[in-house]
C-alpha positions as CSV (number, residue, x, y, z in Angstrom):
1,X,14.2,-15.5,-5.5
2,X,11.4,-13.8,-6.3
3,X,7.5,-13.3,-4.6
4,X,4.2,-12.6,-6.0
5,X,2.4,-9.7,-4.0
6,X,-1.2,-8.7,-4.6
7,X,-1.8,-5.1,-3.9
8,X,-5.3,-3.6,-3.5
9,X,-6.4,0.3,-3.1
10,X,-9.6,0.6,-2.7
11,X,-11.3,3.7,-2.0
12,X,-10.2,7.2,-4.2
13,X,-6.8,5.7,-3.9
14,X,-6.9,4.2,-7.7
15,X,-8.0,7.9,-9.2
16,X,-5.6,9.3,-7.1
17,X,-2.6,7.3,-7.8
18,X,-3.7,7.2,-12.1
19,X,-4.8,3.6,-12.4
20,X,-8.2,4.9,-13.5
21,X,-11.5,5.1,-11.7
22,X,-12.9,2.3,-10.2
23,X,-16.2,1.6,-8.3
24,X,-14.6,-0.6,-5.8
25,X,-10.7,-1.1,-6.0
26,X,-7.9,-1.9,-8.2
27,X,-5.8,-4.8,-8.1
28,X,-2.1,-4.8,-8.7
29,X,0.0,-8.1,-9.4
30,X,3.4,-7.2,-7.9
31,X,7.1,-9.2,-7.4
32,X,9.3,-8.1,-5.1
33,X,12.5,-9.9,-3.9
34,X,12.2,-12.3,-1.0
35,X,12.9,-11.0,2.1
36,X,10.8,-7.5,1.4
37,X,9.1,-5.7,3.9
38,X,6.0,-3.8,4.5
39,X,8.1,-0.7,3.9
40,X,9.4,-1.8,1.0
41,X,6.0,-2.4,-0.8
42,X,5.2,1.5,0.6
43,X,8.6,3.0,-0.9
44,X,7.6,1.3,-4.4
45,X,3.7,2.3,-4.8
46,X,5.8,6.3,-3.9
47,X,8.1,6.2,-6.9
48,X,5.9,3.9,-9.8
49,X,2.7,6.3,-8.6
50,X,4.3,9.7,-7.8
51,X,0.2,10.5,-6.9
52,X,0.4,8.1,-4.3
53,X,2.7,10.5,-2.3
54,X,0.3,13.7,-2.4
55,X,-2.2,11.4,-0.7
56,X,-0.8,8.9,0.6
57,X,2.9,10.0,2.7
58,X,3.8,12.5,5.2
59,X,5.1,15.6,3.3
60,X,8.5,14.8,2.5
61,X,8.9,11.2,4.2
62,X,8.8,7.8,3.3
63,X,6.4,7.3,6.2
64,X,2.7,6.3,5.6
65,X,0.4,9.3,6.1
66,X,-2.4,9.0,9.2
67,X,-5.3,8.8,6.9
68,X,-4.3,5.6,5.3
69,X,-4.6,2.1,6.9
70,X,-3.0,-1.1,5.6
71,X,-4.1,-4.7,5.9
72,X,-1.8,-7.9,5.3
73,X,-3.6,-11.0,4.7
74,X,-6.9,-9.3,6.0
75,X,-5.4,-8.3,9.6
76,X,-4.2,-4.7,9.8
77,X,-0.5,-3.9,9.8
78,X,1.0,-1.8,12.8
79,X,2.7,0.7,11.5
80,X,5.2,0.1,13.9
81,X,6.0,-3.5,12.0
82,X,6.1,-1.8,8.1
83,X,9.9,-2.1,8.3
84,X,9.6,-5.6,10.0
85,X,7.0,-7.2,8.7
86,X,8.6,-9.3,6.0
87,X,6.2,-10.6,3.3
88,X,5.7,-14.0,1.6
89,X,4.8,-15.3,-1.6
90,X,1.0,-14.5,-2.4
91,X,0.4,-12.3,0.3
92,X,-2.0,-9.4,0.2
93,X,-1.6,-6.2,1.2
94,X,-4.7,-3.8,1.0
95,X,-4.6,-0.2,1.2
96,X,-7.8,1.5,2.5
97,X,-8.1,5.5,3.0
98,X,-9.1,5.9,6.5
99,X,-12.4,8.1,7.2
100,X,-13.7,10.2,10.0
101,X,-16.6,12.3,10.8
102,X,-19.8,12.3,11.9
């Protein structure tokens, strides 16, 4: 069985990854087999938008890099849970470039 996943970048993410430039975000309408995890989604966005893992993985992992933050159905996801956090049908997972300065 299959589940419908809504993915959102927002931030430089979408120029990044080659889904065009976009004020805001960019939406992606996903399926993924039931019983996916967190991890799962990440290992996908790495090989359909090879960009995402300049910007978006530690060099030469599978692992999300620091300076990117994800939130599942609005509540940010631990990055100790991406391999256990199993998803369900419409869920949405936002990825949001994390910022610092002063």
């Amino acid at each position: 069985m299959m589940i419908n996943i809504k993915l959102v970048f927002y931030g430089y993410i979408s120029e990044q990854i080659g889904l065009g430039k976009k004020e805001i975000n960019s939406t992606l309408d996903l399926q993924f087999e039931d019983g996916s995890s967190v991890q799962d989604v990440i290992i996908y966005i790495s090989e359909a938008y090879p960009g995402f893992r300049e910007i978006g993985l530690k060099k030469g992992t599978s692992d999300l890099s620091w300076n990117m933050a994800i939130l599942l159905n609005g509540s940010i996801c631990s990055r100790d849970s991406f391999c256990s956090t199993i998803l369900n049908d419409d869920d949405k997972l936002v990825l949001i470039p994390v910022y610092a300065g002063g």
